[in-house]
N, C-alpha and C positions, 0 to 999 in steps of 0.2 A: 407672354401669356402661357399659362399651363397648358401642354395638349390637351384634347378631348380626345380621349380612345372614343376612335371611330364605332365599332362594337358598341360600345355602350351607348352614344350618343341616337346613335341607330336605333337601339333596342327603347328606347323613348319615344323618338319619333316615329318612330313605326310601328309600336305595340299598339294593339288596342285597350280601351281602359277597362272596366270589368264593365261587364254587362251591359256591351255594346251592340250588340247583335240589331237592336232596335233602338231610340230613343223614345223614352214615354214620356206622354204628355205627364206634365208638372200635376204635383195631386191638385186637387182643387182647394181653397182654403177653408177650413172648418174654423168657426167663432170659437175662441175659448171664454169662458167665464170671464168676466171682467175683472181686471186687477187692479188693487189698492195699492197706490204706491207708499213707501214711507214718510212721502210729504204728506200723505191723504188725500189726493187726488185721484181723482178716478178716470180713467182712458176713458171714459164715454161722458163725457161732457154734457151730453144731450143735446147736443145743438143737430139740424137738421141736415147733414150734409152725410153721404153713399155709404152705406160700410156693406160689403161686398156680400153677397148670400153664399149659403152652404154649399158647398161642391160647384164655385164659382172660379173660371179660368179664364183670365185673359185672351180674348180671341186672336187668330191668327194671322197678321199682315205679311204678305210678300214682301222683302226683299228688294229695295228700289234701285235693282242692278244699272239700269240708265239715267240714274241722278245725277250725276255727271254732267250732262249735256245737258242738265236744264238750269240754263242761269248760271252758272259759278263765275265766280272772278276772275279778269286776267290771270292773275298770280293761281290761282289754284287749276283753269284750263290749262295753262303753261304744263305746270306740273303734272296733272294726271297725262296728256299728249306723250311728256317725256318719260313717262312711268309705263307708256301702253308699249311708247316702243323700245324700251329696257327691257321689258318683258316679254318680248314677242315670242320668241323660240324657247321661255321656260317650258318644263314639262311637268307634268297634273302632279307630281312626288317635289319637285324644288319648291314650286308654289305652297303645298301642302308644308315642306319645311319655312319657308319666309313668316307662314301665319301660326305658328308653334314655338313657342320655349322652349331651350336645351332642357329644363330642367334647374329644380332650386340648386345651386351653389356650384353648379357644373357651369364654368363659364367665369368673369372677373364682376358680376356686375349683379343686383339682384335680380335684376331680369337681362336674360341673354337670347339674342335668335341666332341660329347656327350660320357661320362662314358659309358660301358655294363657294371656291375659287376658281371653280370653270365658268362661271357668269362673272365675274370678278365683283363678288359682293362676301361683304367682310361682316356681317352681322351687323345689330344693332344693339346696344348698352340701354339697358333700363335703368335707371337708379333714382330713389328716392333724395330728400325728401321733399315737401313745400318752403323750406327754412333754410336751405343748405343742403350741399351734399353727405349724405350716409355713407358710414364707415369709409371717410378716406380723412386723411390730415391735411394741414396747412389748405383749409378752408374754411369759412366763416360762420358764422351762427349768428343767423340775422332773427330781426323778431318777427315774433308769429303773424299769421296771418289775423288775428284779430285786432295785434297792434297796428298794423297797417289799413285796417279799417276804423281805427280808431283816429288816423289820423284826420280822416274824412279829406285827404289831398290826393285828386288824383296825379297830377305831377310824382306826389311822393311815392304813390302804390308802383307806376313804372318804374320810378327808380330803382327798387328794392327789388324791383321781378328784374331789370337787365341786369345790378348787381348779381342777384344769384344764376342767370343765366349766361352771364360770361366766366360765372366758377365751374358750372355743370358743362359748356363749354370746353374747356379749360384742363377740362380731369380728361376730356374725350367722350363724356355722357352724351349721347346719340339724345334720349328723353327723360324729361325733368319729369319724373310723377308728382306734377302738381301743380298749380294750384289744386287745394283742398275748398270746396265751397258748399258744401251740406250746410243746411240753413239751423242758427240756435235756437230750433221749435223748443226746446225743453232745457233749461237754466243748468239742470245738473248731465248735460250731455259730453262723453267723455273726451270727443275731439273738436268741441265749439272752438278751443283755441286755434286752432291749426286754418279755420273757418274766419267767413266775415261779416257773422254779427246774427241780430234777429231781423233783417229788413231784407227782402229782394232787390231792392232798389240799390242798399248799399253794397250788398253782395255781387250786382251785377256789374257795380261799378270798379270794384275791386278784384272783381272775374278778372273783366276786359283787360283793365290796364297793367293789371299782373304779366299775363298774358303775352303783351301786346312787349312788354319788356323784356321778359324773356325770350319770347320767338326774335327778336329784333338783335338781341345778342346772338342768338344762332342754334340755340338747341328748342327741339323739338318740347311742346307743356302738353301735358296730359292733367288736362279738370277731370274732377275725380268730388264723389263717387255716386254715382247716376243710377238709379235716385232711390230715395227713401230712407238712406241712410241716417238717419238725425238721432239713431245710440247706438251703443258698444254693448251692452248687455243683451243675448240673445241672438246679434246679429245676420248670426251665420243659419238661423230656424227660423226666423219671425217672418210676417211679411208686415210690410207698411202699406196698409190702405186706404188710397188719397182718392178722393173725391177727384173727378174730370175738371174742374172750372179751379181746385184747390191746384192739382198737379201743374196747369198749364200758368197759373195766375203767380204762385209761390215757388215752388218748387224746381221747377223748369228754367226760370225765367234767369237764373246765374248762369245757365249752361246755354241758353239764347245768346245770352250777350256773351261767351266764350266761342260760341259758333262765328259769331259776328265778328269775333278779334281774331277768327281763319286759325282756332286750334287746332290742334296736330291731331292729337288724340283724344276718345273718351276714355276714362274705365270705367266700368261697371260695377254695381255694387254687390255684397254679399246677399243681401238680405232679399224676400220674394218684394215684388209689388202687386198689388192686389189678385194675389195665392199663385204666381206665377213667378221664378228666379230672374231677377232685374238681367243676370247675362243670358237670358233666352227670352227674353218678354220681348216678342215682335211688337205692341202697340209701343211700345217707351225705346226702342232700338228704330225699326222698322216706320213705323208711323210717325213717333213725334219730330225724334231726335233725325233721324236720316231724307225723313219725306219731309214734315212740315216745314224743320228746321235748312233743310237741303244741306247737312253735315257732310262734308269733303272731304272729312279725315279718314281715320280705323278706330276701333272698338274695340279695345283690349278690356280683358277678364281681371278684375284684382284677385291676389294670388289663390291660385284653389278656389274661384269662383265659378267656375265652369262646372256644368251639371251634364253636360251630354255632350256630343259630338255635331252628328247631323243634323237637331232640333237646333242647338245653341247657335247652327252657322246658317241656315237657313230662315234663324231670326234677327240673327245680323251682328254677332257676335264675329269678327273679323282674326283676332288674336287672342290665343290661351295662351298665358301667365302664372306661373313663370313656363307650365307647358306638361307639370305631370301631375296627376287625379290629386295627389295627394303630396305634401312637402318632400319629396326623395322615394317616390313611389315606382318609379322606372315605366310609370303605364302614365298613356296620354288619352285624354278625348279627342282630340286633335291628330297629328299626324297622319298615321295609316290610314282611322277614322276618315279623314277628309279625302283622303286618296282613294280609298275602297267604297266611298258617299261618292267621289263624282264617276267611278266607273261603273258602278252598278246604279246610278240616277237616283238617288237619294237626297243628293247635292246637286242642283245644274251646274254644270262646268263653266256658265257664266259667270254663278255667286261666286265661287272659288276666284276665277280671273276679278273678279269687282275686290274680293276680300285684299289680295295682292297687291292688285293697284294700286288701294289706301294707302297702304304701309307704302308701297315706295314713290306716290305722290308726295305723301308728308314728309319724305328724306328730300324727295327734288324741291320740295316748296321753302324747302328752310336751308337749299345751296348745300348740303352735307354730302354731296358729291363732291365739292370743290374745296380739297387740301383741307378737310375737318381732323383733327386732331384726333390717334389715336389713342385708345383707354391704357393711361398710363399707373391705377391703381388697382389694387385687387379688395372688395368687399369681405371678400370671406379667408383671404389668406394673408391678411395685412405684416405679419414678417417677412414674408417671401422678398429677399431681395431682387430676386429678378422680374417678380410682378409690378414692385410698386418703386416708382421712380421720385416720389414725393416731391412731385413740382406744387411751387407755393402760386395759387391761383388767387389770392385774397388780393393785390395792387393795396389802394387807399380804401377798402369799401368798410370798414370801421367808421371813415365819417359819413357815409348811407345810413349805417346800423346805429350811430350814437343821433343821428338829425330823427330818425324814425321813433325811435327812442323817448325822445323829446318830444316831439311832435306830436305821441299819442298818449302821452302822460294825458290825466283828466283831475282837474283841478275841483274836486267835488265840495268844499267848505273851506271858509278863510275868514277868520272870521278876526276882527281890528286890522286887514290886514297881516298878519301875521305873516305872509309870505310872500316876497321873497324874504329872508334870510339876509341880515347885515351885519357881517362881522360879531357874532355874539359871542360874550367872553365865554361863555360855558356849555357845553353839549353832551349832550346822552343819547349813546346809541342802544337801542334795546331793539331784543326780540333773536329769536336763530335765522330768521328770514332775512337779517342787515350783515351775516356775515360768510364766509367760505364754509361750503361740505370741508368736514376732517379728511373725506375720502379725496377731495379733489372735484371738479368738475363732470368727468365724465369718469366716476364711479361705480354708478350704476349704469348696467350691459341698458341700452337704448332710453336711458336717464330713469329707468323704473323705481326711483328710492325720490325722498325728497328731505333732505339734510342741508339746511345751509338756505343763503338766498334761491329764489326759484325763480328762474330764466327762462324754462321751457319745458313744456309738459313732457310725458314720456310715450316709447310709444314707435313706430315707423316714421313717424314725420319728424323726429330726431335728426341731428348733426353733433359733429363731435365739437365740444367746445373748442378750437386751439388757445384761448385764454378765458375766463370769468371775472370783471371787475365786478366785486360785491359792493354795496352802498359804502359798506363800513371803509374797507380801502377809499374809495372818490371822498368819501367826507374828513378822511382825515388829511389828504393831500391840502384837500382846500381850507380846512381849518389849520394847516401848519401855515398855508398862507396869511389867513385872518389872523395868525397868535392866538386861535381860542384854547382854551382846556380840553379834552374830548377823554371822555370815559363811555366806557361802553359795557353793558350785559348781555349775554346772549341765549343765559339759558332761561327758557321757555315757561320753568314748572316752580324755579324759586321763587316767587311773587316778591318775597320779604327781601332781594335782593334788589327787582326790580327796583321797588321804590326806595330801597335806599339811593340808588343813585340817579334817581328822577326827583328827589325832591333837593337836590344840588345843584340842580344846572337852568340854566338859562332855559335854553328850549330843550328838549324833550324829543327824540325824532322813534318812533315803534314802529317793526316790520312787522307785519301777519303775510300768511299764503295760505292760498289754497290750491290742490293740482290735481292733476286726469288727464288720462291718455287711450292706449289704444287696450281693446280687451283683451288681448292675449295678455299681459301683464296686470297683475294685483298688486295694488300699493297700500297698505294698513285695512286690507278689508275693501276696499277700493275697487271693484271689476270695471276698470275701463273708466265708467260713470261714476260720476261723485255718491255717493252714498246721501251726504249731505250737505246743506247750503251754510255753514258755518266756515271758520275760520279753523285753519288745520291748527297742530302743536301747541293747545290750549290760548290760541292769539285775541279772541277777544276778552280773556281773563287779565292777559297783560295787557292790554290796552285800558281797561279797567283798573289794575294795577298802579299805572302810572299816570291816571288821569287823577287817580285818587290822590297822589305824592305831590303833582307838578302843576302846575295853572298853565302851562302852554307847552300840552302835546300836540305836535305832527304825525300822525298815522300814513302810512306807506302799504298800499296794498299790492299786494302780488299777486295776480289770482287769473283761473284760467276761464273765468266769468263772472257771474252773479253772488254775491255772498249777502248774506243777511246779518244787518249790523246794526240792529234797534238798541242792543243791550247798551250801545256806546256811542252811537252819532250821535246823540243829544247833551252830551253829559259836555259841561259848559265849558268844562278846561278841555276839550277835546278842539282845540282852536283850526287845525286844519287837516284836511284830508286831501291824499294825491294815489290817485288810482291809477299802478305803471304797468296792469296787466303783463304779461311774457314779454320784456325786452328784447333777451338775446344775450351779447358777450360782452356788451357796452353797458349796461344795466345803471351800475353804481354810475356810469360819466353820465348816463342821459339824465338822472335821477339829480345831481348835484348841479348842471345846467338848469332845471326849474327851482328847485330849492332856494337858491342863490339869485336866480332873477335873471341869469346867462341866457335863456330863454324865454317866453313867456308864456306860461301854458295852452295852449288851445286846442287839444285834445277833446272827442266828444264820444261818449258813452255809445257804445256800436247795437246795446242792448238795453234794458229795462232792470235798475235794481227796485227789487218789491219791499216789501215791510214785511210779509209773508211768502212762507214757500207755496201756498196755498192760493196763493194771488194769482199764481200765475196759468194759463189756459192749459196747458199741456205739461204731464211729467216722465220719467220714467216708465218702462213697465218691468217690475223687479218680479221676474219668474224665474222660479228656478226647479222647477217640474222637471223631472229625467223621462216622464211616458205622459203618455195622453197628446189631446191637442198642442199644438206647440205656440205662442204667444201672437196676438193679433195686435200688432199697433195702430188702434184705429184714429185716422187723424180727423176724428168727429169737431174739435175745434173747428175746423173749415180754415176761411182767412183770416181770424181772429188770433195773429200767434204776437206775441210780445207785446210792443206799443198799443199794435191795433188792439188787442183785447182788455187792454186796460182801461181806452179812450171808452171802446165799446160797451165794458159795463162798470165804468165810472167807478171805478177802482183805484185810487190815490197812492201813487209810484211812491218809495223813498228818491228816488231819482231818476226821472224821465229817460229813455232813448233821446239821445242826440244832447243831452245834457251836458254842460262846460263852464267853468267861468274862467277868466283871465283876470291878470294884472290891470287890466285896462277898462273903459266899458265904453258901448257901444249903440247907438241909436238907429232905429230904420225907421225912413219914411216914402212914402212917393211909391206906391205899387203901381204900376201899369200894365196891362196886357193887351198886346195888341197880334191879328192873322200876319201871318207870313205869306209873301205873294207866291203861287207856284206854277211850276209851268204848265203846258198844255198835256206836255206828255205824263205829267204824276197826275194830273186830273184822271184824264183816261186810262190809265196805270189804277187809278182807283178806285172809275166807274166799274173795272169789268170786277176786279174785288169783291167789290160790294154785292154784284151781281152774282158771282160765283158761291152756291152753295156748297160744306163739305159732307150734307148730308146723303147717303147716298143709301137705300133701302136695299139690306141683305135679302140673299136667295129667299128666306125663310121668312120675311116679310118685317121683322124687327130692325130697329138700331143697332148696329156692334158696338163694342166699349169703345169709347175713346180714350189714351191714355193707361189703357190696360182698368180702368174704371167703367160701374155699371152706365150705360145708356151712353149715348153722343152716336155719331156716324162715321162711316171708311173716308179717308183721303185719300187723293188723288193728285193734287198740286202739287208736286215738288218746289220745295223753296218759300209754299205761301207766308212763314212766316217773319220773312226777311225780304219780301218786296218792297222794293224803297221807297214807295209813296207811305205806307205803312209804318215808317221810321222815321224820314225826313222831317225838318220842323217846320211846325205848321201852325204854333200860336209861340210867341215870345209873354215872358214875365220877367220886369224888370221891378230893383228897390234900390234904393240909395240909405248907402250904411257909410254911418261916421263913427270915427274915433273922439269920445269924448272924456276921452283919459288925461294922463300924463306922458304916459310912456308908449311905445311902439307898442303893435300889437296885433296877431290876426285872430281874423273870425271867420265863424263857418257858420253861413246862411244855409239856412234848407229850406228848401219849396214843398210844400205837402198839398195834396188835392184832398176837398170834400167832393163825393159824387154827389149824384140826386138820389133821394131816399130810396127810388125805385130800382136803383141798379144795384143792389144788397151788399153794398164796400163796407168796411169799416169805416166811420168817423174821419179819420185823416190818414191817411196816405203818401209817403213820402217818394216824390219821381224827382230829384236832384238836388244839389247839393256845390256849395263853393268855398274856397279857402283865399281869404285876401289878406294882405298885408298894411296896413294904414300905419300913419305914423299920426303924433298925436293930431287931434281937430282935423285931422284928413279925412275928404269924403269921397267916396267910389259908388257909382253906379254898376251895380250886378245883374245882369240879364239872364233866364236861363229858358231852353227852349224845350217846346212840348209836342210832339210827335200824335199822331194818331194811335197809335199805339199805348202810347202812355195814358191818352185818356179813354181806353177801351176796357170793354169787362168781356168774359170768355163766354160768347153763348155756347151755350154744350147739345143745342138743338140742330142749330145750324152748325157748328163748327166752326166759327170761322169770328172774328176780334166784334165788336157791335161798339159804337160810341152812344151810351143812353141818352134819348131824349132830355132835357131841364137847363137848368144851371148848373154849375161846378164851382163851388168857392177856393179858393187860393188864398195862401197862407206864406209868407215868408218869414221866417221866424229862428228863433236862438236851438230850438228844440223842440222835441214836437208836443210839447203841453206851450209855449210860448208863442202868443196870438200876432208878434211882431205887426207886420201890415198885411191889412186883410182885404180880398178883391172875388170880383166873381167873373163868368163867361161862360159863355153854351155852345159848345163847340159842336152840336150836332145843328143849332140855327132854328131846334125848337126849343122850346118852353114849354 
């Protein structure tokens, strides 16, 4: 590794950043005029849910310095115990260095914390991405995290996180920044890919076992980005303002279930939450995530997210990232800041010891004491012979990346059958999206350009390709097998080309894409977020093209979410469509495994495609104001986002959430639901629950916000929302699904809940979800269980989960518009 002139490393950690003298409270957030997106939706919805008043600030929670002791799990007591006494004899300056970043690019890693060798602590290596490791070689590029929710296989979601977490392992990455799991409130949002999906439910399940795979391999995951994040336009000025019942119900609930898979780290997000910066909002640090939650880990800053010093650490911001005000600003809020905060009592010298702990509980909880591999690549100097050792960390994990691949293909129309694919003497490959960038793979600096098939958006959550199979490459391998003919076009704008060689061939196969990434990067006009819901490089003109020339096209879409495709789903030669979302490096082998019948699709839509961009509850807020008010994203929607708001006002999808067909098909019958016995001790576990209010009446006589949102009450429970009466299952729902096919084939059951009209849910609501394999006439009984929790709505009066009075009907089904077999239960016991 490069030295670090002591000197300079010092003059980081130690400086103050401007205008630290004091920290000021966060402004308060002013409304701005409401804004018209270019779908023509309007951020204010009208529906009746908080949007925050003028010169409104998140109220102030302490600090739950003794969260620790209350409740945590062996495995995390263990580690904090071993953290208290590693630390015993640091001093108020090492401490203040452990929760501080060297500094952007000072260091091998994008995020680095400084060596002590008199404590014999070696720093810890931050690096990106969710996907794969950044900027290093002979590492893999697996798909995104939407394809991985699109598999709807939790089995497969861990696979994919140990996969990438015995790479980030492997290089010596101390923490994986990521999972990525900001919810896709808004169709054209620039990092939906990198995310998993429009539902909580799936989201949380793809949290966990991401998660759960990675830690398990051995490096530390940091879920990311807490909270409000759901766009790239504006990010780093806007605030997002969520309703209390909205934040805890939607929002939250990804990073509940990553709490609950004993993640390492949070980060924080850029943007305010209701007019307060998400890395100093005590109620969403302090309160939800720390108190309610009983979070065990540390709270890092995303880079230059940090707004202050002694505010941000006092509201439980733990570590600044990479560590200076500003990208290579040589000034920190942190360091000295923290050191000069707990001598002059700014800071209690507890928080500081609490903030410490975290970080190095989370290295003892993940064994990185014992014989962890050191960081053998350099991020920012990748020639440097002596930095980078280029060990190949990839083993077999291409068949992870090509089964995931597969597996989240979405088989959207087929129509005579049409596919799989048998040996067809003739084929056409069209589109620029079926074949290689000219530039290469990893052409553009963090994949910003989009040339060629599209594998992965652009962006921080990037990885470097070490190879790209395009469609074009896997289909002529296998057609040299078949003996078919295979002609291919690729350019985008010659229409009169296309269909010359679409009305030669057998089948027909057209790539379109669409892509978005992170805002720092513009792609055709592109800030981050899609601009719009169409098809990139004129793709639905050639699909039109060649629908017009061929009587049996295949369309192949590539896309980093929702696209609107009325001009051409209907048109009759358009015989089949296969939605491959971001593969990754296997793209072309996953892509020719369904095509061909190698596999059987079963892939299901993670999100909602509309008829209209206007369909949808929530869009953009496209501001681009340099003075005045700065953008309010108010999430007046409430819980009406995707699905739910479709069901809600009966707005008829091009293709449902959770939508799929197969080669095969499949019949359910026999719903039953039946209470789970429990013991005496979750009884009592959840009589005092129930008993326990978290309303508690400020000095002043009022509610404080909950959530950093107007109205709800203070807590006081550490951990209440992870007591395991509150988790545990406590009603089972089972259905019996056959295979009434020919051929092998899996499905993916989902369970959705109707509440009672009185507890204001949406229509249907999805709490789990299952992937079975049958082979043909084979029949499997599916059982999936339901927790008290799961059938609770957030009272924001009381604070604390409520199960509504009625009935609750139950639904297992194909998708959530398919009424499969329907049952009901009342799990409060009234009516």
């Amino acid at each position: 590794m490069l030295p670090l002139p002591l000197a300079f490393l010092s003059l980081l950690l130690f400086s103050p950043g401007p205008a630290l003298a004091a920290d000021p409270t966060p402004a308060g957030a002013v409304l701005a005029p409401i804004e018209t997106t270019p779908g023509g939706v309007s951020s204010d919805s009208g529906n009746p849910y908080a949007v925050i008043p003028e010169g409104y600030t998140s109220p102030q929670v302490p600090a739950p310095i003794d969260a620790i002791s209350h409740n945590p799990s062996p495995r995390w007591h263990a580690a904090h115990a071993k953290a208290r006494a590693f630390l015993a004899n640091w001093t108020v300056e090492e401490k203040s260095m452990l929760c501080t970043g060297t500094g952007w690019s000072i260091g091998r890693c994008v995020g680095n914390t400084p060596p002590i060798p008199s404590r014999n602590w070696t720093g810890l290596c931050l690096e990106d991405s969710p996907l794969g490791v950044r900027f290093a070689d002979f590492v893999s590029a697996f798909p995104a995290g939407i394809n991985a929710a699109s598999t709807f296989d939790k089995d497969l979601m861990y696979a994919r996180g140990y996969a990438m977490g015995e790479e980030f392992k492997g290089k010596g990455v101390n923490v994986a920044l990521g999972p990525m799991t900001n919810m896709g409130r808004v169709a054209a949002g620039g990092r939906n890919w990198e995310g998993f999906g429009g539902d909580p439910y799936l989201s949380g399940w793809a949290t966990e076992m991401t998660i759960r795979g990675m830690q398990d391999a051995g490096v530390q995951a940091t879920v990311k980005h807490y909270v409000g994040n759901e766009q790239e336009r504006n990010r780093t000025t806007s605030s997002s303002n969520i309703d209390d019942r909205v934040l805890r119900e939607i929002y939250t609930h990804p990073f509940l279930r990553a709490v609950q898979a004993d993640v390492a780290a949070v980060m924080c997000s850029y943007n305010l939450v209701n007019g307060s910066w998400a890395c100093q909002n005590s109620k969403t640090l302090n309160g939800v995530l720390k108190t309610d939650f009983g979070f065990q880990g540390y709270v890092m800053s995303d880079w230059t997210a940090t707004h202050s010093g002694v505010l941000a650490a006092n509201s439980g911001l733990d570590m600044d990232m990479p560590g200076d005000v500003t990208f290579g600003s040589l000034t920190s809020f942190f360091g000295q800041n923290l050191t000069q905060g707990v001598n002059n009592g700014s800071i209690p010298a507890a928080r500081l010891d609490d903030m410490a702990q975290r970080i190095i509980a989370s290295w003892f909880l993940l064994r990185q004491d014992q014989d962890y591999p050191a960081v053998n690549f350099d991020a920012f100097r990748r020639t440097a012979p002596e930095n980078n050792s280029h060990v190949d960390v990839r083993d077999d994990h291409f068949k992870v990346i090509q089964h995931v691949g597969a597996a989240s293909t979405v088989l959207l129309k087929n129509l005579n059958s049409t596919l799989p694919l048998c040996q067809p003497k003739s084929i056409a490959v069209i589109g620029s999206d079926m074949g290689p960038s000219p530039r290469g793979p990893n052409g553009f600096a963090d994949r910003g350009g989009d040339e060629g098939t599209l594998a992965m958006g652009w962006g921080s959550g990037t990885a470097e390709f070490p190879y790209l199979i395009d469609p074009l490459t896997a289909i002529a391998k296998q057609a040299r097998r078949d003996r078919s003919v295979l002609q291919w076009w690729l350019d985008d704008w010659d229409l009169s080309g296309v269909a010359g060689i679409a009305q030669t061939s057998e089948v027909t196969i057209v790539g379109i894409n669409s892509d978005s990434g992170e805002q720092y990067i513009t792609v055709d006009g592109n800030e981050g977020d899609r601009n719009n819901l169409t098809a990139w490089h004129n793709g639905d003109n050639v699909v039109l093209a060649a629908a017009n020339a061929s009587s049996n096209v295949v369309v192949v879409v590539h896309s980093v979410g929702p696209l609107i495709i009325e001009s051409w789903i209907d048109h009759p030669n358009v015989t089949a469509v296969l939605w491959a979302g971001i593969p990754g490096q296997e793209s072309g082998n996953a892509l020719v495994d369904v095509l061909y019948g190698l596999y059987n699709p079963s892939g299901r839509l993670p999100y909602t495609i509309a008829k209209n961009r206007t369909d949808y509850s929530a869009d953009i807020i496209y501001f681009n104001g340099t003075s005045g008010p700065e953008p309010q994203v108010n999430y007046t929607e409430g819980l009406e986002i995707d699905y739910r708001h479709f069901l809600a006002k009966n707005i008829t999808p091009r293709f449902e959430f959770g939508f799929g067909l197969s080669y095969t098909r499949f019949n359910y019958t026999n719903l039953q639901v039946w209470n789970v016995s429990e013991s005496k001790r979750d009884l009592e576990e959840w009589g005092l629950y129930e008993r326990w209010s978290g309303s508690n009446e400020s000095e002043s006589g009022g509610a404080s916000g909950a959530g950093g949102a107007v109205g709800g009450g203070n807590r006081t429970m550490v951990g209440s929302f992870t007591v395991k009466s509150l988790h545990r299952p406590r009603w089972t729902v089972s259905a019996d699904i056959q295979n009434v096919g020919d051929v092998n084939g899996c499905e993916v059951p989902q369970l959705y809940l109707t509440y009672p009209p009185s507890a204001g849910e949406p229509p249907k609501v999805l709490r789990d979800f299952a992937r079975i394999n049958l082979d043909p006439w084979q029949a499997q009984k599916v059982s999936f269980n339901l927790s008290r929790y799961d059938v609770s709505i957030w009272d924001v009066v009381s604070q604390k989960w409520v199960i509504p009075e009625g009935e609750f009907g139950v639904t297992v089904g194909k998708s959530s518009l398919d009424r499969g077999v329907v049952g009901s239960f009342c799990p409060s016991g009234k009516k």
